[in-house]
N, C-alpha and C positions, 0 to 999 in steps of 0.2 A: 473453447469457453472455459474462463477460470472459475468455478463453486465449489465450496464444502468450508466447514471450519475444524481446524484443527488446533490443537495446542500443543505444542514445543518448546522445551527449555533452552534456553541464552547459555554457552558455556563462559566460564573468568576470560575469554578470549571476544568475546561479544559474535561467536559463530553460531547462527540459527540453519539445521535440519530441514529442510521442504519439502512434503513431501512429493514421491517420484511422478506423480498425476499432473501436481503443479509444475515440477519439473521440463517435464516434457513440452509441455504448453509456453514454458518461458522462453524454450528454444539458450542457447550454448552462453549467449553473451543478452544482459538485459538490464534496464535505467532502474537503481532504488534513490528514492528521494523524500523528503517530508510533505506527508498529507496537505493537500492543495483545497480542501473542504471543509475547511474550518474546524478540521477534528485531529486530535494531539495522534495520529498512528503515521506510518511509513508507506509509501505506496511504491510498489513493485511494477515495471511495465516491462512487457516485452518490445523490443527496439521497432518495430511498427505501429505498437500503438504510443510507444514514447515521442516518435516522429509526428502523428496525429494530434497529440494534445500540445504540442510545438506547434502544429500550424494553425489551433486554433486559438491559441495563446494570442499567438502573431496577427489573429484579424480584429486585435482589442485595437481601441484606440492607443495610440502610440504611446502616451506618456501611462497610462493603467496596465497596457502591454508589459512597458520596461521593469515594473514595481512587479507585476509578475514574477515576470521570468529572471529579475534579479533573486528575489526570496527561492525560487524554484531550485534554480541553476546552481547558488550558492550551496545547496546543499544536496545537489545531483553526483550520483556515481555510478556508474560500469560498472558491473558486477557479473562474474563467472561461478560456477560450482566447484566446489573443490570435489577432490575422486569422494567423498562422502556422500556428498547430496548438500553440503553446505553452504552457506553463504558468508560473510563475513559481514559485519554491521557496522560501517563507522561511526567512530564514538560521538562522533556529532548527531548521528541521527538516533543513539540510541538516547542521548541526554534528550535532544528534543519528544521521542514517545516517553520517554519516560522507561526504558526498557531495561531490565534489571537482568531474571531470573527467568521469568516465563512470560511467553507471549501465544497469541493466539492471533493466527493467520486465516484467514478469510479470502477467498476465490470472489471477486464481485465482478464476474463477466471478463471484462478487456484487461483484468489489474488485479492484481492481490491488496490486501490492504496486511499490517503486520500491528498488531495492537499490544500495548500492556496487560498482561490477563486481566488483571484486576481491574482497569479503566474498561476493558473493554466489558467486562460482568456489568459494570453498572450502564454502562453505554445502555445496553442490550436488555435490561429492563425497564429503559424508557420505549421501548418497540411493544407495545400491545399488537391481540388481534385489531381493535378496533382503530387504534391509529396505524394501519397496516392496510386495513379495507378502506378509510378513509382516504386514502392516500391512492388507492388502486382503484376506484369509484371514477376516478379524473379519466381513468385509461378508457370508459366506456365499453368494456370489456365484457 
């Protein structure tokens, strides 16, 4: 399970730091691609749950499936760590977060999310406790 938040500087090369927790969890060879949830960040998967949201891509209707996985795929890549612990960002995906200088990475269970620091500060003060318990109320918990 991927959790914690971290924050880690972009070098002039567009190579982000992971740390070694997340590392491990992402296993050798793993999919980065642009946020699928309506939110400007980067989404990190490990090659089993990349396979997973590929098949459940694939049980949309055909023609909403295509418009998917075109937007997705287009901007899917394979990504290995270098001997550092790093990654490399392509400049495509760091123009679509918005990724400059510093970023803040996120563990959300099956997937890291890779944010703007700054978008992601204000993201993160729309999240109250009360629209957090509102939201966990549903779970009957």
């Amino acid at each position: 399970m991927l959790y914690g938040g971290y924050d880690h500087s972009i070098d002039k090369k567009g190579r982000l730091a992971i740390p070694s927790k997340l590392r491990d969890e992402l296993g050798d060879s793993f999919m980065i691609c642009r946020g699928i949830y309506g939110k400007r960040c980067i989404c990190v998967y490990p090659i089993s749950e990349w396979e997973k949201l590929v098949e459940k891509i694939s049980q949309l209707p055909a023609a909403r499936s295509s418009v998917v996985k075109r937007f997705l795929y287009d901007g899917a890549f394979n990504v290995e760590f270098d001997s550092q612990g790093r990654i490399l960002i392509p400049a495509s995906l760091r123009e679509f977060a918005s990724l400059e200088t510093e970023a803040h990475i996120i563990g959300v269970d099956s997937n890291l999310e890779i944010w703007n620091k700054d978008v992601w500060g204000k993201e993160n003060l729309e999240y109250t406790p009360e629209s957090i318990a509102s939201i966990v109320e549903e779970l009957d918990f």
